[in-house]
Residue, then its C-alpha position, 0 to 999 in steps of 0.5 A: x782159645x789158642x793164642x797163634x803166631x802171624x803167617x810170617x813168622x810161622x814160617x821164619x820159626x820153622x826155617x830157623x827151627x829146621x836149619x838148627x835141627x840139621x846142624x845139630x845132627x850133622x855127621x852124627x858126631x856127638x856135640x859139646x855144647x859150652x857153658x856161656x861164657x859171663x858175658x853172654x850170661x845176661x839177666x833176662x828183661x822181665x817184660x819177657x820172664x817174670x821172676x822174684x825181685x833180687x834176683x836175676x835169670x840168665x842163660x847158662x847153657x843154650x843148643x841141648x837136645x830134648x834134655x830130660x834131667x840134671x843132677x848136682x855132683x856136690x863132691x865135684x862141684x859139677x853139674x849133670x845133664x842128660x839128653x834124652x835120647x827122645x828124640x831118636x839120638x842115642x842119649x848124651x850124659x855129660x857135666x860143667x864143673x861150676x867154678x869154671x864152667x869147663x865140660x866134660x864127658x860121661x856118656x858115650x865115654x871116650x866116643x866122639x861119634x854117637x851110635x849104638x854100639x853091639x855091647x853096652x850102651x844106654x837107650x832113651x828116654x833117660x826118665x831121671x839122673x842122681x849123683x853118689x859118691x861119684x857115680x852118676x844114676x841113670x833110669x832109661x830103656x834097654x835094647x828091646x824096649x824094657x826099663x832099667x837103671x845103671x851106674x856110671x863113672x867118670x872114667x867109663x865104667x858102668x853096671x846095672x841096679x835093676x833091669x827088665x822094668x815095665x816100660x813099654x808104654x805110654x810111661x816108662x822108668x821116671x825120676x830117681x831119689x836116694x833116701x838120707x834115712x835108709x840109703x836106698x835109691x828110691x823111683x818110678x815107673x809110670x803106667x802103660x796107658x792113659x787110664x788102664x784099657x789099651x787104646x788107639x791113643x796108643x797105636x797113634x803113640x807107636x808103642x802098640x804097633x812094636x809092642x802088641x801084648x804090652x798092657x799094665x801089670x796091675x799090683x795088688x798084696x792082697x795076691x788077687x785083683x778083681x774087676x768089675x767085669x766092663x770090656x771096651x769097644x774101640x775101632x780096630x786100627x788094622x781092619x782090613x777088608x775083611x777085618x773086624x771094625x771094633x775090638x775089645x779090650x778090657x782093663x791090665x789086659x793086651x788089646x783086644x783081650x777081655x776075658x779075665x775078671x780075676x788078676x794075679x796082682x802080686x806081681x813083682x814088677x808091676x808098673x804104675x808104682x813107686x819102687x826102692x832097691x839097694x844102692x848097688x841093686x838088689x833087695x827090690x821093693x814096691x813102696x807104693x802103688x796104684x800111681x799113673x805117673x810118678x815122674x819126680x821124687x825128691x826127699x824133704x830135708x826139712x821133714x826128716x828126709x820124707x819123700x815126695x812125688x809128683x803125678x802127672x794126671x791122666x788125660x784126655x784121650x784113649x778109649x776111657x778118656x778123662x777130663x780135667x785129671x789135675x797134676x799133684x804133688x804127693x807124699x809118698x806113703x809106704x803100702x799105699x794104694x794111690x787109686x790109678x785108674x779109679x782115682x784122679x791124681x788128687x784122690x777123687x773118685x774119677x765117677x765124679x762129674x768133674x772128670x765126666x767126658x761127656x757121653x758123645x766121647x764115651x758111647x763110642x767105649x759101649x758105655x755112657x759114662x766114666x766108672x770104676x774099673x775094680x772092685x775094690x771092696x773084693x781086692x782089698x783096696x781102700x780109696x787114699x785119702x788127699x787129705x794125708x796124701x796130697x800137698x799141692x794141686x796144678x792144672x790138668x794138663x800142665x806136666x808137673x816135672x822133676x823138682x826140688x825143694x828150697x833149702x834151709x840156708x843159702x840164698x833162698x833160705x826164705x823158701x824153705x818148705x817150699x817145694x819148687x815145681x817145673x810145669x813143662x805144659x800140655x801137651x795138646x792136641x794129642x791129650x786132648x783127643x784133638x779138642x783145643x783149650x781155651x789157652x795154653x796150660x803150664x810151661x812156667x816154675x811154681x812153689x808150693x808152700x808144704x804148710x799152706x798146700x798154696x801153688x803160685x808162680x815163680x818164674x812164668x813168661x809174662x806172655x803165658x806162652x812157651x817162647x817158640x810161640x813168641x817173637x824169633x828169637x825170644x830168650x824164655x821158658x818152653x818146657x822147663x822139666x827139671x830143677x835143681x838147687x846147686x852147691x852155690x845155692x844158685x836154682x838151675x832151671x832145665x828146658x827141655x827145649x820145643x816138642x809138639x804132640x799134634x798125633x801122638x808120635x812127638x816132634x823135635x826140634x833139635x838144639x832148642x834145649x837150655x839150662x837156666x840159673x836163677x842167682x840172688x842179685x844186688x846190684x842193677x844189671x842190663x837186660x836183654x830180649x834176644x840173643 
């Protein structure tokens, strides 16, 4: 079960949480959190957060808003962090220089009160941040909903890589990469919905409601796509009085359409992929497909620049739910078919009893068990093989993130050919179509050994809870989403700061967000608990 709060503190969390959230967005000026100076910069008490010996875990940066992503400027010596813009703010990118800890602005540039401007401006949710010769990378959304990436300098200029990307759904435009082989900027595109039908999970997300026709874009080389034919029953949000009680709806296609049976499938944007274009954009290419949520990309030095994607697994919910879908680490193979929405994330037959809902929620759909949606044979798909594909299994659920791998020198040179995983946690009881879990799931930093595929944790709290379910106060992980390895081999830890997902349309709690760094240390350090 769930491990709760008492009453009493509950309501002190929630008094502090809405005091901070109304300070953050004061005025709507666009804030400048610092860098905490060395004093404040105290190694976290262990009985609080359990992390490697020799070394120690500080908080670098407190105050952030839903922040998504963090890059490294190696030429600069900087770090890049960007808010979201999740939670209804207008994203915020900006950067420390790490010799001093100074900050400066990115994006609004030279602005100081944040809003959308009539001409360019950035819309959220950033999906994921790189840095090249001095041009910071963004993915985001663009005014009407459609995804896109853009360049930005340090003085204010900007242009568009790529532009109209599906990304209307439940997933948008994720993680970016550029290749050390070829130069070319590698990233992700999530899927629409849960498991390929668009459902009520969707109308309660909000998407569906602003977006009636968006449904996936399937992809398929061989230029055609057949299903199998099945069509789901799902309860009409807008039934009236005079209104239908149930609509149809079929696989790639809007809610409440179910007559195609044949799909063009060489679409050239579809979603549910991982793409590369040109540094500068053009020359746009599908390197692989089939994939529910791509939303990390990192290429592995050690093995010759090979690239590496974490998938989020699909989830407990919708109108074709599925049960106990883990989250991967994968390699990335070009032309490869990843098996979304007949596959698990780890390359499994979601026909098998493990991913079963169990009927009582399947009935409702018109079918009594969880199936194939494509024929795979006729399209030319071959089911991918988790033996060459997959290099580390999490749990279902656990929101495995953007991530990095170990270095091959530096302070944490003993890591090599690990990759080091953020797990930002369930996100419950929305992805459990309200079923409670036995005990939270994620929200902790874990390695995976490429060699072994063994997953163990790195830094956890040693409560196995996020830190707004602890004591006020706490100084622990919530949601770490992104990690980065820095020019001073020092590991910088994002928290993306508390959210709770309890009907679909997340809660924010502004101000909650923090960077993390993570130093070898030798000598002995006093420890704090709160701050």
């Amino acid at each position: 079960m769930i491990i709760g709060m008492k009453p009493w503190k509950t309501k002190l969390r929630r008094i502090y949480l809405l005091l901070l959230s109304a300070a953050a967005i004061t005025g709507g000026c666009i804030h400048q959190p610092p860098m905490l100076p060395l004093s404040k910069q105290i190694p976290i008490d262990r009985k609080l957060v359990e992390y490697p010996s020799g070394t120690a875990l500080v908080p670098l940066v407190n105050g952030l808003n839903a922040p998504t992503a963090i890059a490294i400027d190696y030429d600069s010596n900087a770090l890049i962090v960007a808010e979201s813009g999740m939670d209804g703010r207008e994203p915020h990118i900006f950067g420390y220089h790490l010799h001093d800890g100074s900050y400066f602005n990115i994006y609004p540039y030279q602005r100081t009160v944040s809003f959308y401007p009539p001409g360019f401006a950035l819309y959220g949710p950033i999906g994921g941040m790189v840095v090249h010769q001095g041009r910071v990378i963004v993915s985001h959304r663009d005014r009407d909903g459609s995804g896109m990436i853009t360049w930005l300098d340090y003085k204010g200029g900007h242009g568009t890589v790529v532009a109209d990307l599906p990304a209307r759904g439940d997933n948008g435009v994720t993680d970016l990469a550029i290749s050390p082989n070829n130069g070319r900027l590698y990233f992700g595109v999530g899927t629409a919905t849960n498991s390929g039908v668009v459902g009520n999970d969707n109308w309660d997300a909000g998407w569906l409601k602003r977006y009636p026709d968006v449904h996936d874009i399937p992809y398929d080389p061989n230029s055609t796509l057949y299903l199998l034919g099945r069509r789901f029953d799902t309860p009409n949000p807008q039934a009236g009085l005079f209104g239908s009680d149930i609509i149809v709806t079929a696989p790639f296609q809007p809610s409440g359409v179910s007559n195609q049976t044949q799909l063009f499938g060489n679409n050239p944007k579809p979603n549910g992929a991982v793409y590369s274009v040109g540094i500068d954009g053009g020359d746009l290419r599908i390197e692989a497909y089939g994939i529910h949520n791509p939303r990390g990309l990192a290429f592995n030095d050690n093995e010759y620049g090979r690239l590496y994607m974490t998938n989020d697994g699909m989830e407990l919910r919708g109108t074709r739910p599925v049960k106990d879908d883990p989250d991967c680490l994968l390699r990335v193979s070009s032309g490869v078919w990843y098996g979304w929405p007949d596959y698990s994330a780890d390359c499994q037959p979601v026909s098998n009893k493990t991913f079963q809902p169990g009927p009582e929620m399947m009935m409702k759909s018109g079918y009594p068990d969880l199936s194939f949606l494509i024929d795979h044979e006729r399209s030319g798909l071959h089911a991918p093989d988790p033996k060459e594909l997959v290099a580390g299994v999490f749990p279902s659920l656990s929101g495995a993130a953007r991530f990095d791998f170990a270095p091959a020198s530096g302070p944490f040179k003993e890591l090599r050919g690990s990759a080091i995983v953020p797990l930002d946690g369930d996100r419950s009881p929305f992805a459990t179509s309200g079923q409670k879990l036995l005990g939270r799931v994620g929200f902790k930093v874990v390695l995976v050994d490429l060699d072994t595929k063994q997953v163990k944790d790195f830094i956890h709290n040693t409560a196995g809870i996020p830190a707004s379910m602890q004591d006020y106060g706490t100084v622990a992980l919530e949601r770490p989403i992104d990690v980065k390895v820095g020019p001073d081999g020092a590991i910088y830890i994002l928290d993306f700061g508390q959210m709770e997902n309890d009907e679909g349309e997340p809660e924010f709690h502004a101000g909650t967000g923090r960077i993390f760094k993570l130093y070898k240390s030798t000598g002995s350090a006093d420890a704090i608990s709160r701050q």
